[in-house]
C-alpha positions in Angstrom: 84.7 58.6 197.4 81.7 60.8 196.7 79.3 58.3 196.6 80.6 56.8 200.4 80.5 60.7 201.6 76.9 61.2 200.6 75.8 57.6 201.7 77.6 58.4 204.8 75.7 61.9 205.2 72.6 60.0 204.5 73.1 57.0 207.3 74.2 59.7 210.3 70.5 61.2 210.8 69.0 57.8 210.5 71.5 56.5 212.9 70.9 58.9 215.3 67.1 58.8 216.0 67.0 56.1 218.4 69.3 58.6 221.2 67.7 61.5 220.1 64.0 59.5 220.4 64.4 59.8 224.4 65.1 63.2 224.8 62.1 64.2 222.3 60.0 61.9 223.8 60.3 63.2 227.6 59.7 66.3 226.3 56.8 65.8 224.6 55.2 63.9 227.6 56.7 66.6 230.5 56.4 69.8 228.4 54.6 69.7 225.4 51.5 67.9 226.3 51.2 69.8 229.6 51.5 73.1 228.0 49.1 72.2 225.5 46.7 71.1 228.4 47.5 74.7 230.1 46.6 76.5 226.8 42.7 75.0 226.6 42.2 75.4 230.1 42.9 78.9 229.8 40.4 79.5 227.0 37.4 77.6 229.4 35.1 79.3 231.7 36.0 76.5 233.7 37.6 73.2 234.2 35.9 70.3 232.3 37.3 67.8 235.6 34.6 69.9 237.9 31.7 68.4 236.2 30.4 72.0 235.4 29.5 73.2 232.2 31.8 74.8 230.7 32.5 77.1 227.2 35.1 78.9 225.2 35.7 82.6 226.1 38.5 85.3 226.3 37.3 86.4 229.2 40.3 85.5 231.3 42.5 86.8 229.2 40.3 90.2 229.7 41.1 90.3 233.1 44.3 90.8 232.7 44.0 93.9 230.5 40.4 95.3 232.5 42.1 94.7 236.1 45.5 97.3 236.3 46.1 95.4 239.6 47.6 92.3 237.3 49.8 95.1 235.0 50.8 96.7 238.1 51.9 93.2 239.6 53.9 92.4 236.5 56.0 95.4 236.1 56.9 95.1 240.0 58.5 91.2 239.1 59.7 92.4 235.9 61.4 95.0 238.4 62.5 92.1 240.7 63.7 90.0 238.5 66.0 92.6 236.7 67.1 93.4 240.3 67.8 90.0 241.4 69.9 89.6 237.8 72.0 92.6 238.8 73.0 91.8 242.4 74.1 87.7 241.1 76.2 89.3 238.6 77.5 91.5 241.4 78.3 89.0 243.3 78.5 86.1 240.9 81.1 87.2 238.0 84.1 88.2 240.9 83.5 85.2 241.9 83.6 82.9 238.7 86.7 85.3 238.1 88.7 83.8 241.0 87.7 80.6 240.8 88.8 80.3 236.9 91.6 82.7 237.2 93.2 82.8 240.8 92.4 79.3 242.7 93.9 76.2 242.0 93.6 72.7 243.5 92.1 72.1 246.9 91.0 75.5 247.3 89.3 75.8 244.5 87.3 72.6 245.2 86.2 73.8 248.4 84.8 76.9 247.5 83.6 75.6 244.5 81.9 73.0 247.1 80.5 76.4 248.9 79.3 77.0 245.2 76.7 74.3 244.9 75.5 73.4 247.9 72.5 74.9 247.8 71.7 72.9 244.7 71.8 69.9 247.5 69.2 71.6 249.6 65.5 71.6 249.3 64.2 75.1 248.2 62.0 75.5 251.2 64.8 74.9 253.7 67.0 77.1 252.0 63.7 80.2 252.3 62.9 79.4 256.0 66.6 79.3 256.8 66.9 82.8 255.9 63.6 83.6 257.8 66.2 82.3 261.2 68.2 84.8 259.8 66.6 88.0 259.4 64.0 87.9 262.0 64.3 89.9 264.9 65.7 88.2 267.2 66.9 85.7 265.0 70.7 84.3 264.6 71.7 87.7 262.8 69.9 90.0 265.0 71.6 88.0 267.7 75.0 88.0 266.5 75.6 91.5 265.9 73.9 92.0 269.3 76.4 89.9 271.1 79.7 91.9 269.2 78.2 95.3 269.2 78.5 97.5 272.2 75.1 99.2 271.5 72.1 97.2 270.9 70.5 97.5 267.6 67.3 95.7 266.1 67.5 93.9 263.0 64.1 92.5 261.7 64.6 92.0 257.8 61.7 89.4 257.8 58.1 90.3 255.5 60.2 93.3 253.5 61.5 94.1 250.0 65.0 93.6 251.3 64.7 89.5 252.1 63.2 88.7 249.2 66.0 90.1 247.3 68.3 88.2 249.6 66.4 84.5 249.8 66.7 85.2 245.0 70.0 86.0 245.1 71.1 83.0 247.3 68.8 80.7 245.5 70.1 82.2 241.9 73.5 82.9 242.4 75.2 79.9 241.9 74.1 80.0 238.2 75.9 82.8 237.2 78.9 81.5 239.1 79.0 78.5 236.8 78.3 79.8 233.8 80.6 82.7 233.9 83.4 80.3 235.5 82.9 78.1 231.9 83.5 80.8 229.8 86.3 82.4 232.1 87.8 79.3 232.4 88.3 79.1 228.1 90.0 82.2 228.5 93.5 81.8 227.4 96.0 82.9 230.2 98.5 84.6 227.3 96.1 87.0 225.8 96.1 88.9 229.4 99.4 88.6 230.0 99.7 89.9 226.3 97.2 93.1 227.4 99.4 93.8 230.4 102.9 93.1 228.6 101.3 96.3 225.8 101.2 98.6 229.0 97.2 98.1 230.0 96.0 98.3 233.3 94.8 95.4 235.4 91.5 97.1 234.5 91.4 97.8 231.1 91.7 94.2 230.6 89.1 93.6 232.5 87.2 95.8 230.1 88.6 94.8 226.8 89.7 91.2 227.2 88.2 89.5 230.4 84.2 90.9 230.1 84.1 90.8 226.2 85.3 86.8 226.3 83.0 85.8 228.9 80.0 87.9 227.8 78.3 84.6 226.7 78.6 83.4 229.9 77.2 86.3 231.6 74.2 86.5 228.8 73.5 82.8 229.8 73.5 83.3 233.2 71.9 86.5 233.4 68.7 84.4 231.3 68.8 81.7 233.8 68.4 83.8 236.3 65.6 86.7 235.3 63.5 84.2 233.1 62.7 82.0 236.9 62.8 84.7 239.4 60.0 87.0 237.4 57.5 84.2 238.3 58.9 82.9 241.8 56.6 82.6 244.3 57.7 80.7 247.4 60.5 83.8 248.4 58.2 86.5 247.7 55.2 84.7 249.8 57.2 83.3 252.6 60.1 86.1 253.3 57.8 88.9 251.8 54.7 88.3 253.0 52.2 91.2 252.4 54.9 93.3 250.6 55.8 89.5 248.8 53.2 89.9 246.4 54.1 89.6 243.2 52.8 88.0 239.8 53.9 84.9 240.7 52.0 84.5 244.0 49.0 85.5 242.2 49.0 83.1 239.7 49.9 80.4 242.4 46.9 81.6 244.7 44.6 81.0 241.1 45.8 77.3 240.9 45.7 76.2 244.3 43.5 78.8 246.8 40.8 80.0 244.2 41.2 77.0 241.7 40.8 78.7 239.1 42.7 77.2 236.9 41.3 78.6 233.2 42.6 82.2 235.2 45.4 81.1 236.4 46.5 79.4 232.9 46.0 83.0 231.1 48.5 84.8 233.3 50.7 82.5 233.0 50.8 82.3 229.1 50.7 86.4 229.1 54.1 86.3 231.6 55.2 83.6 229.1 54.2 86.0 226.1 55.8 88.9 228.3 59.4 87.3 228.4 59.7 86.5 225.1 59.1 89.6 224.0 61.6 90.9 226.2 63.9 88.4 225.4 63.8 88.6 221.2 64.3 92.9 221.6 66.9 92.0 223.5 68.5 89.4 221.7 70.2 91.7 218.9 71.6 93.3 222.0 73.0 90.1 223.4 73.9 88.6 219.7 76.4 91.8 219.1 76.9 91.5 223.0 78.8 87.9 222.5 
């Protein structure tokens, strides 16, 4: 019985290389190799496909230390992302909570439907949608108008404030499905057993409902910050001059300067940046779930 356990043991890795083979396989060719491309060019004076010469240097990794405009870039979408984080788990975790815990059936499925549609939705419709929106005269400016008795003049377009808006709408839905996953697994009985011992509706929220789901909200708060400290097309199109952000500059270095090599170093040291941030937060997060 032994010897058919350990024979057994020995067969299931062998067994499963040819499913796992794919998934390694497109991730060598769409992730690997392309990082590994973005790493040399960013140790090059300049790109070999030019047809100029071209050398090894740490020059453009220099830049980033000698120019504070790039440090001062940084913190700003470290600063937006952490902001965007906090306003989809605002908005997001009330959300997964009554979908998992309050809707059922075809209520559910519509708002759930609500949920995900902008996943069915280009990006770039979804940003100049909102630019309708909040510029003045646009559909909000015009609604309000058109209730209020006074006339007021909303123009949220090229500030701070739309940026945040066109993240959260873009991001939001992540944290609403992975918070609804983990709220979901909750078993029904141990809150009714928190409010049967005499707790308030929110001290279970404190002690049973947020400490269950916290690996939902972890995952979803990482799905969210790690993407929205380099976006560029919110901050550029909604932003404009006050939409610029690490992001944009590394963007502007790959297709308005084209300079790649540049380019490639900032984004290794925001790459560099977020894991850092990441493994002193993850004993944090680890006690956390």
């Amino acid at each position: 019985m032994a010897v058919q356990v350990a024979a057994a043991s020995r067969s299931e890795p062998s067994s499963a290389l040819p499913l796992l083979a794919p998934a390694y396989l497109w991730l060598t060719v769409a992730i690997f190799l392309p990082l590994s491309a973005m790493v040399f060019f960013s140790f090059m004076t300049d790109l070999p496909l030019s047809g100029k010469p071209w050398a090894f240097t740490l020059e453009n990794y220099a830049a980033f230390f000698s120019q504070s405009l790039y440090l001062t870039l940084l913190v700003a979408s470290l600063r937006l992302g952490l902001e965007v984080t906090l306003w989809c788990i605002f908005i997001g975790y009330p959300a997964a909570y009554v979908l998992a815990k309050v809707l059922k059936g075809r209520s559910r499925e519509a708002i759930f439907l609500l949920v995900i549609l902008p996943f069915w939705s280009n990006g770039l419709v979804r940003i100049f949608s909102w630019a309708m929106v909040l510029r003045e005269g646009g559909i909000l400016d015009t609604a309000l108008n058109a209730v209020l008795p006074f006339k007021i003049n909303i123009d949220l377009m090229y500030s701070y404030p739309a940026v945040i808006i066109g993240l959260v709408h873009s991001y939001v839905p992540y944290m609403v499905l992975t918070c609804y996953l983990t709220l979901q697994a909750i078993d029904d009985s141990l809150i009714e057993a928190g409010r049967s011992l005499g707790a308030s509706r929110l001290q279970v929220l404190k002690r049973v409902i947020i400490p269950l789901s916290m690996p939902g909200l972890v995952a979803g708060a990482a799905l969210i910050f790690v993407p929205v400290v380099g976006s560029f097309m919110e901050p550029r199109i909604l932003g404009g001059r006050t939409g610029t952000f690490y992001g944009t500059v590394i963007e502007d270095q790959f297709v308005a300067v084209f300079n790649w090599p540049l380019g490639a170093a900032l984004s290794f040291i925001l790459l560099a940046v977020v894991l850092v941030i990441l493994a002193v937060a993850s004993p944090v997060l680890r006690r956390a779930t």
